[in-house]
N, C-alpha and C positions, 0 to 999 in steps of 0.2 A: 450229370450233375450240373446245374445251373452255374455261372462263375457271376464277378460279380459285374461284366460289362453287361452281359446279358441279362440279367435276373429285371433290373427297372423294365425294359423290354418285353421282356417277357410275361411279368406280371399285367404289367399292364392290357397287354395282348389278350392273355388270359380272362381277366376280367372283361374285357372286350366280348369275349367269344364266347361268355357264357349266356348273353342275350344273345346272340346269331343261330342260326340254324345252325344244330349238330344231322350231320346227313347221315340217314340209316344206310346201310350198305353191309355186305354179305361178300366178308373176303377172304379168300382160303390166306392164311400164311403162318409162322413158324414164330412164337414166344420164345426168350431162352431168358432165365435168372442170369447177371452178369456171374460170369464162372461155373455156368451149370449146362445142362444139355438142353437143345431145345426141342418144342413139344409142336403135335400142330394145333393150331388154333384157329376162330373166326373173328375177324372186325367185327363188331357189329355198328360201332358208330363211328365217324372220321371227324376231326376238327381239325385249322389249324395250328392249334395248342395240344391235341393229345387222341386218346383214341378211349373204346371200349370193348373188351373183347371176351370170348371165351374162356374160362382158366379154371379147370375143376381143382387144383389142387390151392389152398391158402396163400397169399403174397403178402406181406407185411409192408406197409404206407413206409418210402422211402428205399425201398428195393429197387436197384439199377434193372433198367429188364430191356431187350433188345428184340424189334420190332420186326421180322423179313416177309415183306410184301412181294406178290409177284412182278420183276422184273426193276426189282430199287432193291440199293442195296440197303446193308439193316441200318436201322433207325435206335437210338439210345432213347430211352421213357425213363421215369421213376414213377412208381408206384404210388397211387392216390388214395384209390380205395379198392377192396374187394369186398364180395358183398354175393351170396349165394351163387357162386361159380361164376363170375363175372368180376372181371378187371378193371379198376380205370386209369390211364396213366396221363402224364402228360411228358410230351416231347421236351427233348432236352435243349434241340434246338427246331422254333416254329418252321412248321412244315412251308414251304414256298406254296403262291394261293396258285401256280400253274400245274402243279405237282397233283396241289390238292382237287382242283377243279376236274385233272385230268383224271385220277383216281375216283372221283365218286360218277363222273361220267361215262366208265366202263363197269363200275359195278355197281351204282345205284340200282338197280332191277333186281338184285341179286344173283344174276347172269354174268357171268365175265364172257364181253365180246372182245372181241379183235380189235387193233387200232384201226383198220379201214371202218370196223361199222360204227366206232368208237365218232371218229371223224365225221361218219355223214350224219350225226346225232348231234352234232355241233351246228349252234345257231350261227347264221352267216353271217 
């Protein structure tokens, strides 16, 4: 849930990032409704305001939902829209762009590589 230091921040951010490239990416990891069990699911898109992902079952816009990426721990989202088995949420707090950059440069391909091949795929 957004508070109210973060929320001007945020939004703004947000609106920011709806002109930026949203990166397609292909990531295994694990959705859970706050208070429920989690499922697995795909990224399919990353920003650093929010994500989009796999979710056959309905989310209703404003549902607390929890994010577990491989090797981060979970991430809190609220629920934006769903829309034919497909989620979209935004973070509850903006993803760091080191986080983010380093995330879509291991699974942008749709391949999850290693942090060594990760690394030599990094511009010098």
């Amino acid at each position: 849930m957004l508070t109210r230091d973060t929320a001007d921040t945020y939004l703004i951010t947000a609106q920011e990032d709806r002109c930026a490239e949203r990166a397609a990416v292909t990531i295994p990891a694990t959705l859970r409704q706050a208070g429920g069990r989690g499922f697995a699911s795909t990224v399919l898109d990353l920003s650093l305001a929010g994500f989009s992902a796999a979710c056959p079952d309905r989310m209703l816009p404003g549902t607390v939902v929890w994010l577990t990426l491989p090797s981060l721990e979970a991430l809190q989202a609220e629920v934006i829209w769903w829309d034919r088995a497909q989620v979209g949420c935004a973070f509850d707090r903006l993803l760091s762009p080191i986080v983010h950059d380093n995330i879509v440069l291991r699974y942008r391909s749709g391949v999850a590589v290693t942090a060594r091949q990760a690394l030599r795929r990094m511009p010098c």
